[in-house]
Steps between C-alpha positions, in 0.01 A plus 500: 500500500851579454787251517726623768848581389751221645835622594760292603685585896705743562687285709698150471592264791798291471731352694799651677890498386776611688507830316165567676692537873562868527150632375329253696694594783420876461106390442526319853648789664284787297183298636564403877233510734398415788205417362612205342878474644586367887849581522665773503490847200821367279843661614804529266696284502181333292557142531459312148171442335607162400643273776554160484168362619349705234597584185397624136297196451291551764400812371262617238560880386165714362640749240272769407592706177831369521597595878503263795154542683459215783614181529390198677678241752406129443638212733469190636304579862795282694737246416337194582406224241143478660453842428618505113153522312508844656618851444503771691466879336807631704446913374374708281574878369331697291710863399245804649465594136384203390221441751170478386572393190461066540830481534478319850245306365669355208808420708313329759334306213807426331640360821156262506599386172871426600401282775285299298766475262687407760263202600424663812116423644503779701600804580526735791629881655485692799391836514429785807199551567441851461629466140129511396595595151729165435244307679253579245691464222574138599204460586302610215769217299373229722689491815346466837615546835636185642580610863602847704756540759366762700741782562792326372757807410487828655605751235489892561345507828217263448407083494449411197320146355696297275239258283567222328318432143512220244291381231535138317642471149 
């Protein structure tokens, strides 16, 4: 039986720099939806991708053959001290290109082994519910829905679910 070939990824995650603003920015806009978005289609003036709340290190940045292909938003899930051991996945983008290719995957891993690194116990997102596609992928990496608020946003003409998932650490 043959040994099968090992290549290494195509891909690298890392984290975010300040340089990383305006291509992250353009990602965001390039890959709005209302399928995972609930306000409104971005409108120039585009406000910045960085803010003050959060900022290049609360970022990490896939790059697939040396272009920017997702990143992924890591936070604390509020600003209470009870609350600390906990982080809260806070967005994640993945370029249309790039999709399919365990890019969203490794990001959302990545952002896993932040928040242990971190010393966080736990960690948490929110997602709508007819995002079946993210649903499985977090999911399938150990998340499990936590809670539903029925009909919580109502985004191009219909009530849509907004779920809560977690998963210890």
């Amino acid at each position: 039986m043959p040994v099968p070939e090992i290549r290494p990824a195509l891909f690298d995650v890392r984290l975010a720099t300040f340089d990383d603003e305006e291509v992250l920015g353009r990602l965001d806009r390039a890959v709005w939806s209302y399928l995972h978005a609930v306000g409104p289609p971005p409108r120039q003036p585009y406000e910045p991708f960085f803010t003050e709340r959060t900022g290049p290190r609360d970022h990490l940045v896939a790059e697939l053959d040396g272009r920017v292909a997702g990143y992924i938003r890591l936070g604390l899930a509020t600003s209470l001290a009870s609350n600390a051991h906990v982080r809260q996945i806070r967005g994640l983008a993945v370029a249309e290109e790039a999709r399919g290719r365990g890019v969203g995957r490794a990001l959302l891993r990545a952002a896993v082994a932040e928040a242990r690194r971190q010393g966080a116990r736990r960690i948490s997102l929110r997602v709508l519910g007819h995002n079946t596609a993210a649903r499985a992928l977090y999911a399938s990496e150990g998340f499990a829905v936590e809670g539903v608020q029925p009909g919580e946003f109502f985004l191009d003409g219909e009530y849509v679910d907004d779920a809560l998932m977690g998963r210890p650490l």
